[in-house]
Steps between C-alpha positions, in 0.01 A plus 500: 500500500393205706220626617346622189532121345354380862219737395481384140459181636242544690292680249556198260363255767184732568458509076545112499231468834244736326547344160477099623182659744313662146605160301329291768203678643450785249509330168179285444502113537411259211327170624639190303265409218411156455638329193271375189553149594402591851148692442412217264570250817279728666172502274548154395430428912246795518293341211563174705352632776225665402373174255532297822295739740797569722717218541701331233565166566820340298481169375835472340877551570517697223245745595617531895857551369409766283307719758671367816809456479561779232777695451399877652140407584348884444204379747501362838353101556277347765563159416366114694645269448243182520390203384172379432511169471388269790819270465686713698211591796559822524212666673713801596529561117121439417435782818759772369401454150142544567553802670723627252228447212251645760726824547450522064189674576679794732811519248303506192396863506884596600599343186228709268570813668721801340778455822592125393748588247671781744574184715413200391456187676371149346354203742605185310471097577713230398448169536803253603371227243551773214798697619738278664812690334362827670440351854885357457591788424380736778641205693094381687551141611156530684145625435330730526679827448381831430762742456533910388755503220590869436609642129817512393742192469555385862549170561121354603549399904318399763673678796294848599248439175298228588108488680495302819219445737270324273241302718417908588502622118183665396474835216615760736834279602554492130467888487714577744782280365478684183509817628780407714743408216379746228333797716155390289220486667208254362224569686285130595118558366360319830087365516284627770593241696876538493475854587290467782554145676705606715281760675201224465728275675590732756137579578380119528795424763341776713211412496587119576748596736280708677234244488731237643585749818102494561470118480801419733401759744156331502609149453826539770329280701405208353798229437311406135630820376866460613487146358418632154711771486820207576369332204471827300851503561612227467298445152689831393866380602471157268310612245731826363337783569782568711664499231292665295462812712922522539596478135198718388479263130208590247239368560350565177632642151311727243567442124399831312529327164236212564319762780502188733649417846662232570505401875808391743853629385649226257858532608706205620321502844157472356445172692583699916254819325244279429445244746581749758183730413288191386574224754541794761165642390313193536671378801363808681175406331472180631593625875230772470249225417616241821467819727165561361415152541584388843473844686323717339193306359407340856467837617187622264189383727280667255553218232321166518680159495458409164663890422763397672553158350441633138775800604718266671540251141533777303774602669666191496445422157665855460814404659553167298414752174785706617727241582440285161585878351862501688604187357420627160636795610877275439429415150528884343824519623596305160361772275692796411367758447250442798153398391575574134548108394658495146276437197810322344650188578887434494656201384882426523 
């Protein structure tokens, strides 16, 4: 008697495995639908996007709140958080938006294509002049900030979500934080030169490298050469590059909207990235020239006197070119974004 119920209950266990195993795995699985309210939220920000060429850019609380900060967002957000106006002199926002805008051109066929919809994924700007109530309530007390806000209703936070490593950002940065967060990948459309400076690069620091090896070989001799090479640097330690060759900035930006570069990275350190390759640049310039001058140029018996004379000023009238330049060089610190003064003037 007991052990037929031990058996019974046994078999009523294996029933209630098997049964809970065919529920699970053996009955097909229904993905939750979106709502009404929550498609419309969807191709009200689609047609959004696509009017605006990629980005949507919302001037109003009212707008942000509704696509933002929505209840059961059925889309995932790239948001920055930015400011435009010069009050504030933010150069890290005017950097990071620019690049964002610039990225428009690599997103914009990801948003027209059949996949969007399957996973979709909106790049969006908002201003801190027009959405205070937003940037309180995602709880930003600084700019800028670009953050990946996923769909659903979690609450909006910085912690894990948010871009860092700006004075680096560039297209493929941007890429690769998107895909890391949503599994997306937005591949950057690059120019010729973006796709190949780094082998051109490579190839001209052979080549001067190698060419250096040949001249100090040659030159190991003669005290002139040593003497330059202290200045060389010397002139590199005080002017940047230093510090330009450690932090690897970017040294120029291109904007595929306006097809136009704009040169020296216009981050917050614009000022140490460009008067370390300018004043650096020139510096080494104007110690080329004095070696020229007072070792070099007395050595070339074959020209005359007055060759020499007419050499000799134009060197030095060289130098004082190139060190006028470096004191002008000071002045573009002041404009951000480098060598793009504004057409508009502020008054407050």
């Amino acid at each position: 008697m007991v052990k037929s119920s031990k058996v019974s209950i046994l078999i009523l266990l294996l029933v209630v495995i098997i049964g809970c195993f065919c529920l699970t795995n053996g009955a097909p699985t229904t993905n939750k639908q979106p709502t009404a309210s929550e498609k419309k939220l969807l191709n009200d920000l689609y047609e959004k996007a696509k009017k605006a060429g990629g980005i949507v850019e919302f001037k109003s609380n009212l707008e942000s709140k509704k696509f933002v900060t929505a209840q059961n967002r059925p889309y995932d957000l790239l948001a920055l958080f930015t400011s435009s106006n010069p009050k504030y002199g933010c150069g890290g926002c005017v950097q990071l938006k620019g690049q964002i805008e610039s990225f428009s051109n690599s997103y914009e066929p990801y948003l027209n294509s059949a996949k969007f919809l399957e996973k979709p994924i909106f790049i969006v700007i908002l201003e801190v002049d027009y959405n205070m109530e937003v940037f309180q309530t995602v709880g930003l007390n600084t700019i800028p900030h670009l953050l990946f806000i996923p769909s659903g209703s979690k609450q909006i936070t910085q912690k894990g979500y948010a871009f860092t490593g700006f004075e680096q950002i560039s297209a493929q940065s941007i890429s690769d934080f998107i895909y890391g967060h949503s599994k997306i990948r937005i591949e950057p459309i690059k120019t010729f030169y973006e796709k190949h400076s780094a082998q051109i690069l490579t190839i001209v620091v052979i080549l001067a490298s190698v060419r250096f090896l040949l001249t100090a070989y040659r030159k190991r001799k003669n005290p002139m050469f040593w003497y330059f090479l202290t200045i060389l640097l010397f002139s590199c330690v005080i002017m940047g590059i230093f510090y330009d060759f450690i932090h690897k900035p970017n040294f120029y930006e291109f904007d595929h909207r306006h097809q136009t570069y704009n040169y020296f990275s216009r981050g917050s350190r614009s000022q140490t990235v460009s008067e370390g390759m300018i004043m650096g640049v020139s510096t080494i310039a104007i110690t080329l020239i004095f070696v020229y001058i007072s070792d070099i140029l007395p050595n070339f018996s074959t020209f005359s006197s007055r060759s020499k004379g007419l050499l000799f000023f134009i060197g030095m009238s060289s130098i004082l070119v190139l060190l006028f330049f470096q004191s002008l060089a000071f002045q573009i610190k002041y404009y951000r974004p480098l060598f793009f003064i504004p057409s508009v003037t502020y008054h407050y």
